[in-house]
Each structure stands twice: as structure tokens, then as C-alpha cells.
C-alpha positions in Angstrom: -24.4 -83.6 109.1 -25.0 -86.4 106.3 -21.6 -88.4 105.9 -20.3 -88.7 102.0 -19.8 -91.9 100.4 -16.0 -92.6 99.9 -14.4 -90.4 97.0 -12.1 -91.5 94.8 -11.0 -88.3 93.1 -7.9 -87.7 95.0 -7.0 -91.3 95.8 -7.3 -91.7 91.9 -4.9 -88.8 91.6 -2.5 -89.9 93.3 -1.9 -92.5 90.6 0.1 -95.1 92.8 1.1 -98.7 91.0 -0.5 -100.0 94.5 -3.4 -98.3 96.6 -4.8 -99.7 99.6 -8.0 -98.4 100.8 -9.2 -99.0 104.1 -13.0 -97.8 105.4 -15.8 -98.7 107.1 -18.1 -101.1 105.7 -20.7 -99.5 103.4 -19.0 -96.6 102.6 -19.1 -97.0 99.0 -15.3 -97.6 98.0 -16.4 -100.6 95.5 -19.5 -98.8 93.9 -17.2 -96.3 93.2 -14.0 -98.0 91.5 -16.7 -100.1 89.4 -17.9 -96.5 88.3 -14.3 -95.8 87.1 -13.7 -99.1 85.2 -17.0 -98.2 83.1 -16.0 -94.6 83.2 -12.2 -96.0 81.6 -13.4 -97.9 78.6 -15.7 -94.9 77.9 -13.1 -92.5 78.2 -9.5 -94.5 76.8 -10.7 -98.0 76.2 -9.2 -99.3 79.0 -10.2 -102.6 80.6 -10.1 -104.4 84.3 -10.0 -107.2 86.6 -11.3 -108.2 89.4 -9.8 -111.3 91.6 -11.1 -113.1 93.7 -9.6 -115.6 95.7 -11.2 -119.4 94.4 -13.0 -120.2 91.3 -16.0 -120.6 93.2 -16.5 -116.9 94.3 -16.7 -115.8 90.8 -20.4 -116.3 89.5 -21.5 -114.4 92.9 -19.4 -111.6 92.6 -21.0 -110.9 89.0 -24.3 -111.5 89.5 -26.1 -107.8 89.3 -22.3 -106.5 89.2 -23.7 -103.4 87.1 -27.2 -103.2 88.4 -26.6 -99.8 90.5 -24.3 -98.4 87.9 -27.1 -98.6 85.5 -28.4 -96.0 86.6 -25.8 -93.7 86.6 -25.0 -94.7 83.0 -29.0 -95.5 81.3 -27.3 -94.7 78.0 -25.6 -98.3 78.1 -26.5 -101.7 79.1 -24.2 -104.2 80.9 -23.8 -108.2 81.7 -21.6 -110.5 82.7 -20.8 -113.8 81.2 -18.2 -116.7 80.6 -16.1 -114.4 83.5 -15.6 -111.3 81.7 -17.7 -108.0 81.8 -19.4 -106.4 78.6 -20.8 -103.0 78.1 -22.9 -101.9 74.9 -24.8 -98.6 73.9 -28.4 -99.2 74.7 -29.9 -100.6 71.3 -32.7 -98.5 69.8 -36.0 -100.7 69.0 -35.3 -104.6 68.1 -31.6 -103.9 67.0 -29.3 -106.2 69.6 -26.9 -104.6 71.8 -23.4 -104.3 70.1 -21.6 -105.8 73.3 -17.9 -104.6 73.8 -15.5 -106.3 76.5 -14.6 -104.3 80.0 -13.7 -106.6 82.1 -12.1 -109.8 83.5 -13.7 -112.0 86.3 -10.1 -114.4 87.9 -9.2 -116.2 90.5 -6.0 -116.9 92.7 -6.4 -120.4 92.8 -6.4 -120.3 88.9 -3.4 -118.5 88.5 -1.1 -121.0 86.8 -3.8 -121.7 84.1 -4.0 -117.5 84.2 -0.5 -117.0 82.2 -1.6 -119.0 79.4 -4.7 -116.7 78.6 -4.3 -113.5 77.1 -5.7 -110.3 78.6 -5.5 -106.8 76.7 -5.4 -103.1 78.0 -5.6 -103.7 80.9 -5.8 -100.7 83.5 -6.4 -101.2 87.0 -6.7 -104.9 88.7 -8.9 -105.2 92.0 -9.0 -107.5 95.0 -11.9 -106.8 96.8 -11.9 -107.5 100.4 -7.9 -108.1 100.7 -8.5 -108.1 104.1 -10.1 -110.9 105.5 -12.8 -110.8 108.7 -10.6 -112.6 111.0 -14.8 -114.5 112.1 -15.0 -116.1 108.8 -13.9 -119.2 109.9 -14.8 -120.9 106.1 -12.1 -118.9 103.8 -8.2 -117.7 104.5 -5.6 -115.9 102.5 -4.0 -117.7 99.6 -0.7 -119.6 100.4 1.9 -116.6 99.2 -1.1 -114.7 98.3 1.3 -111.3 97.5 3.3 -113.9 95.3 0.2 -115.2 93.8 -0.7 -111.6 93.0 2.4 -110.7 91.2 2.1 -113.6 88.9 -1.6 -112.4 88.2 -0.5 -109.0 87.5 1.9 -109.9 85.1 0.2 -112.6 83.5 -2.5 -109.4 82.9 -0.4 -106.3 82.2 2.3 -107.9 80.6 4.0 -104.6 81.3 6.9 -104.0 79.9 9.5 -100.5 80.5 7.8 -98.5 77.2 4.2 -100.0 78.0 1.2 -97.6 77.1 -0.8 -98.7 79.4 0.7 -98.4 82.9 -1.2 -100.5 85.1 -2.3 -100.0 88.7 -3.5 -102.5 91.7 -6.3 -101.6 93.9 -6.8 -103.0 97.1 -10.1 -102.5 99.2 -11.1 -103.9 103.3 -12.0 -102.7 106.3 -9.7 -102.7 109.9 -10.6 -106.5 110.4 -7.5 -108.0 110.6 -4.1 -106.0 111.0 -1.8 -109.7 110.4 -3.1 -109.1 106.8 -0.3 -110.6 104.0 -0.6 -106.8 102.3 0.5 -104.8 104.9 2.8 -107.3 105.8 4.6 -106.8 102.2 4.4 -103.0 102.8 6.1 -102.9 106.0 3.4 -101.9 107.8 3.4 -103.1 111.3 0.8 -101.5 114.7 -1.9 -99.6 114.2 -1.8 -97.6 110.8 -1.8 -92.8 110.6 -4.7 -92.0 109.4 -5.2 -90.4 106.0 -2.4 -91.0 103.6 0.7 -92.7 103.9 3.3 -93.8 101.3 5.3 -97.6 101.4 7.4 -99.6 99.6 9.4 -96.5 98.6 6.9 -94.7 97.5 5.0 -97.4 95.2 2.2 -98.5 97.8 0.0 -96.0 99.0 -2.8 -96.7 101.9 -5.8 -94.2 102.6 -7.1 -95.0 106.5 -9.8 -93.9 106.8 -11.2 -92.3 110.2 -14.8 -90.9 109.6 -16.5 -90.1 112.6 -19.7 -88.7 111.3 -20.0 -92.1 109.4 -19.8 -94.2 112.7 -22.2 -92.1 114.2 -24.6 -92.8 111.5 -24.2 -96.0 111.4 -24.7 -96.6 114.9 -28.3 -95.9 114.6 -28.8 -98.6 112.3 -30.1 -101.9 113.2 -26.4 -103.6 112.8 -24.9 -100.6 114.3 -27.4 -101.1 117.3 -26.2 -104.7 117.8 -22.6 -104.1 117.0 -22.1 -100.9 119.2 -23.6 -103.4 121.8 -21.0 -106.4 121.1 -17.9 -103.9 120.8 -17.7 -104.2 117.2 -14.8 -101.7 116.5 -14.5 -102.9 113.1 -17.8 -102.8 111.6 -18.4 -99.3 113.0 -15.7 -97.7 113.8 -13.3 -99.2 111.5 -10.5 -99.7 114.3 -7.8 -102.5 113.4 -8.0 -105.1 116.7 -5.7 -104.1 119.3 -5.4 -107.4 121.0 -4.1 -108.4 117.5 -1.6 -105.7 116.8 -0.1 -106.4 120.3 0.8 -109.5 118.8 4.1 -107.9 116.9 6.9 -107.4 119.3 10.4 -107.8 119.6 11.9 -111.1 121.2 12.5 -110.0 125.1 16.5 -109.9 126.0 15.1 -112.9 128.4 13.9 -115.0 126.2 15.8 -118.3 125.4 16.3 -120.2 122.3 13.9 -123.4 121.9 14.4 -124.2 118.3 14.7 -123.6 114.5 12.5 -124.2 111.3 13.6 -124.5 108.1 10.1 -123.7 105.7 10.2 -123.6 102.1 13.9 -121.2 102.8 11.7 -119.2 105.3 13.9 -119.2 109.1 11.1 -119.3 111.6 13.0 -119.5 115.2 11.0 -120.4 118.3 12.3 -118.3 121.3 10.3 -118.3 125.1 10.8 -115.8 128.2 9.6 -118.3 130.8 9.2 -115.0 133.1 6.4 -113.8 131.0 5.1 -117.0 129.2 5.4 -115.9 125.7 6.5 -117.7 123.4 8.5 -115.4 120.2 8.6 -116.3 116.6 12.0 -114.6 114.5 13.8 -114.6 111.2 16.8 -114.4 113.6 18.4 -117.6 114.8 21.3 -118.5 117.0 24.6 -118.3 114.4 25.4 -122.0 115.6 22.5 -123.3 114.2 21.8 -125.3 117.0 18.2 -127.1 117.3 17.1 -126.6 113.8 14.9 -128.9 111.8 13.6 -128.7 108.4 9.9 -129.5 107.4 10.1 -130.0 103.9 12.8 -132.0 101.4 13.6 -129.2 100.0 15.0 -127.6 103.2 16.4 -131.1 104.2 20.2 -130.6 103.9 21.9 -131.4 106.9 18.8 -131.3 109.2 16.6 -133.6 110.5 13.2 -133.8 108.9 10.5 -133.2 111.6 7.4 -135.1 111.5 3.9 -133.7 111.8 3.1 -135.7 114.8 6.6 -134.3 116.5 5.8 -133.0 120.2 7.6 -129.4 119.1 4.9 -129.4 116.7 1.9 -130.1 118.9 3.1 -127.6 121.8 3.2 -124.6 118.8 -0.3 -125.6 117.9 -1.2 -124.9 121.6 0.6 -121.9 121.9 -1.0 -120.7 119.0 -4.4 -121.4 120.0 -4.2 -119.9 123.5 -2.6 -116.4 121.8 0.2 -117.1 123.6 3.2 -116.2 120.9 4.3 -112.9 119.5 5.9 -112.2 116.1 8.8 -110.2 115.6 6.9 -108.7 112.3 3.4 -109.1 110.4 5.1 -111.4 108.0 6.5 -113.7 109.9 3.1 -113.8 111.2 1.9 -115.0 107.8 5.0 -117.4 107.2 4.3 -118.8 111.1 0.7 -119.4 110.0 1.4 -121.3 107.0 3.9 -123.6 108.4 1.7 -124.2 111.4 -1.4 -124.8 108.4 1.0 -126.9 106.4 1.6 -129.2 109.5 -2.4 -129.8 110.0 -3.5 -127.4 112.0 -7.1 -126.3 112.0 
């Protein structure tokens, strides 16, 4: 039996403000929600955008953005240019095409200069691989990426209560990396049901995908050949890590209270069960506020400013490195990571 490329009708008819989509690589999920942005101006005028995360992954993503869709559309041509997408009906004999504008090319890193442009009907906004390979050692999640996002959207939609045009955020990966800042925000913590599930009170939905006839498939390929034979649940098999989601536990009743950080009004408290080794990272600290430092002026009232070089410092860096900490949720996860980032570590 063939396996199907992912299908968007009933995720699409769901209509969530936020959908998370989650397959194996190569099943198709990006072909197809380009089909629906052309498919939306045709149909209502609506436009798109895509973001990606720094200026400098833009021209790549639109070079031959259309080229397969061509085909499934030969009554229209399509290009990309000056970050935005155009579409025209194919022009008979020397007349020009008579472009009209799709689309939006932007980046997280831009999205100060973002609010003062202006975007119109808008639809649906895309992130593309929103969850990072945890291998690719050369990019990382934006500093409050979900933050980030929300400024974006607005900046976009400019929705307002009576707004025609309702818009909706799309998020596509794969199982690479469960400590992901997305499923952090929705609350979504060990290895995700498969199928269909509802967050955020209802305004986040994720489709996990499981498709075994698709692994199999794949496994006969030449990169299913040599990642079957590295252990490559991802690629293949679309499995999150579990070595990862074991990181997310609660604080053992033996563990004893190191210190505090104060981080941009984040409360990241260092506990350690010297029976087990492991070190815990919570939102909860002691109520005497004992041992707490802060890291930034901003958190500086009444606490001592720790320095970079500060021993504490160094020994969470080591910790960290030998996977020897566990989080008490995926977003403290994310808020560890960035203090540890913010305090130079590589």
C-alpha cells in the first residue's frame, strides 16, 4: 500500500486561530499549504506570510517557491521578488503578465521594523520548520520567539473584534526536538496523543502524526537505509527523543535548595538531590528568598548582581552540558536556555 501525502482538508476544517502540524519529513505538509495560499487569493483574495527566522533565510526560501505548484495551476504564472509573492494569469502572446500580490516573505529578527509596514488581507501566517533539528548546531530559536510571533501577527492582521478577515497561524516540523518554545506555550509537556488534540483552551490545535506505511517506505530509501541504521527515530519514524522528554520532571522531595535567578522577571530556582545527581530547575523558590541573585539591572532590586564569570554560573554550564538537569516544565526549559545563552554559553 502507497502512503498519501499529508492532507490538509480536515486540518483546514478545523479552522483553529493556531495549528501545529507535526509529520515525517517529506510528507508534503508545505507543498500543500502553498497550494492553499494560491488557492485563497483565487478563491477570496486573500493573502499570506511566511516567516522565517533571520533576514538571511529569505532569498532561499523563495527561490523556485512556486515551481511545483506550477503545474497544478498552468493557467497562472508566479515569482517572487523584493520579499513578497506575485501571481498573474498566464499572458497570451507578447502581452506582460498583469502581476497581482499573494504573499509576504518576513523575518523574526525584523520584527520591530515589521509594525511600521503595512500588510493587507492577510489570511493565514506560516513558520515553517517551528521546530528546530536539535543537530543543527548553526541556527536556534529566537530569544522569546512566541513573543516575537505575536508582535508579527499583529503587526500583519491588525485584527481587530469585527475584522473580516480572521486570521490563522500555521505551524509545520517534524518530532526533532520536544523542548520546542511552541509546545512549551501550549502546555504541552512528554510525548504528544497522536491524531488530534486541542490546547490553549481550545485555540491551538496540533495534528501528530503516526504513519506507519510512510516509515516503511521510506526506509527503503537511500536516507532511510542510513537512518534506520543510525537510529534515526525522527527522520523516519517521526518519534519526539525520549532521552529529551525525560528531561521534564518534577523537583524530587530530596532535593535541596542551591539558589535563585532573577532573569528578565523570569524565577529560575536551582535545586539538587545529591542521592541521584540531578540537578532541578523551577519557577518555585523558597518563600524566604534566600540565595537569590539577579542577572540583569532590571531585576537588580535588593539582590546582588551576579557576574558572568561567577563559579554558580560556570557549574550550570557543566551541568547543562553533561545532561545532568531536569526542568520542572518545557518552558522553563526555554527560559533556563536563554539565561544560560545570555551568560555566554556556547
Amino acid at each position: 500500500m502507497k502512503a498519501e501525502y499529508y492532507d490538509w482538508t480536515k486540518t483546514l476544517s478545523f479552522d483553529a486561530p493556531i495549528t501545529m502540524v507535526i509529520t515525517s519529513r517529506g510528507k508534503g505538509k508545505t507543498y500543500g499549504i502553498r497550494r492553499q495560499f494560491v488557492n485563497d487569493w483565487l478563491k477570496h483574495n486573500y493573502r499570506f506570510v511566511e516567516i522565517a527566522r533571520q533576514k538571511n533565510e529569505l532569498s532561499p526560501l523563495m527561490d523556485n517557491y512556486f515551481e511545483r505548484l506550477g503545474k497544478e495551476f498552468p493557467s497562472y504564472v508566479f515569482k517572487c521578488e523584493q520579499y513578497r509573492a506575485y501571481m498573474a494569469a498566464r499572458p497570451q502572446g507578447k502581452k506582460k503578465p498583469e502581476w497581482k500580490l499573494i504573499g509576504y516573505f518576513i523575518a523574526m529578527s525584523q520584527f520591530q521594523l515589521i509594525k511600521k509596514k503595512t500588510y493587507n488581507r492577510v489570511k493565514r501566517i506560516l513558520v515553517d520548520e517551528a521546530v528546530m533539528d536539535k543537530n543543527d548546531k548553526f541556527h536556534h530559536y529566537m530569544k522569546n520567539e512566541w513573543e516575537v510571533l505575536t508582535s508579527i501577527v499583529d503587526s500583519v492582521s491588525r485584527e481587530r473584534a469585527d475584522s473580516e478577515i480572521k486570521p490563522r497561524v500555521y505551524l509545520l516540523g517534524n518530532a526533532c526536538d520536544i523542548l520546542n518554545p511552541y509546545f512549551a506555550q501550549a502546555g504541552i509537556s512528554g510525548d504528544p496523543d497522536v491524531g488530534y488534540t486541542w490546547h490553549m483552551r481550545k485555540n491551538f490545535l496540533l495534528h501528530y502524526e503516526d504513519d506507519e506505511t510512510y516509515a516503511n517506505e521510506k526506509r527503503q530509501t537511500l536516507a532511510g537505509i542510513m537512518g534506520d541504521n543510525a537510529g534515526d527515530s525522527v527522520s523516519i519514524d517521526n518519534r519526539f527523543d525520549d532521552k529529551a522528554s525525560g528531561l521534564i520532571a518534577k523537583k524530587s522531595s530530596e532535593a535541596q535548595h542551591l539558589y535563585t535567578f532573577l532573569y528578565e522577571g523570569k524565577t529560575i530556582s536551582v535545586w539538587c538531590d545529591l542521592t541521584d545527581g540531578w540537578y532541578y530547575i523551577t519557577s518555585k523558590a523558597p518563600k524566604d528568598g534566600r540565595n537569590t541573585f539577579a542577572l540583569t539591572l532590571e531585576d537588580h532590586p535588593n539582590h546582588i548582581i551576579l557576574q558572568r564569570t561567577s563559579p554558580l554560573i560556570k557549574t550550570l554550564f557543566e551541568a547543562y552540558r553533561l545532561r545532568c538537569v531536569k526542568f520542572d516544565s518545557i518552558r522553563m526549559h526555554g527560559d533556563f536556555l536563554d539565561m544560560l545563552r545570555y551568560m555566554g554559553y556556547r
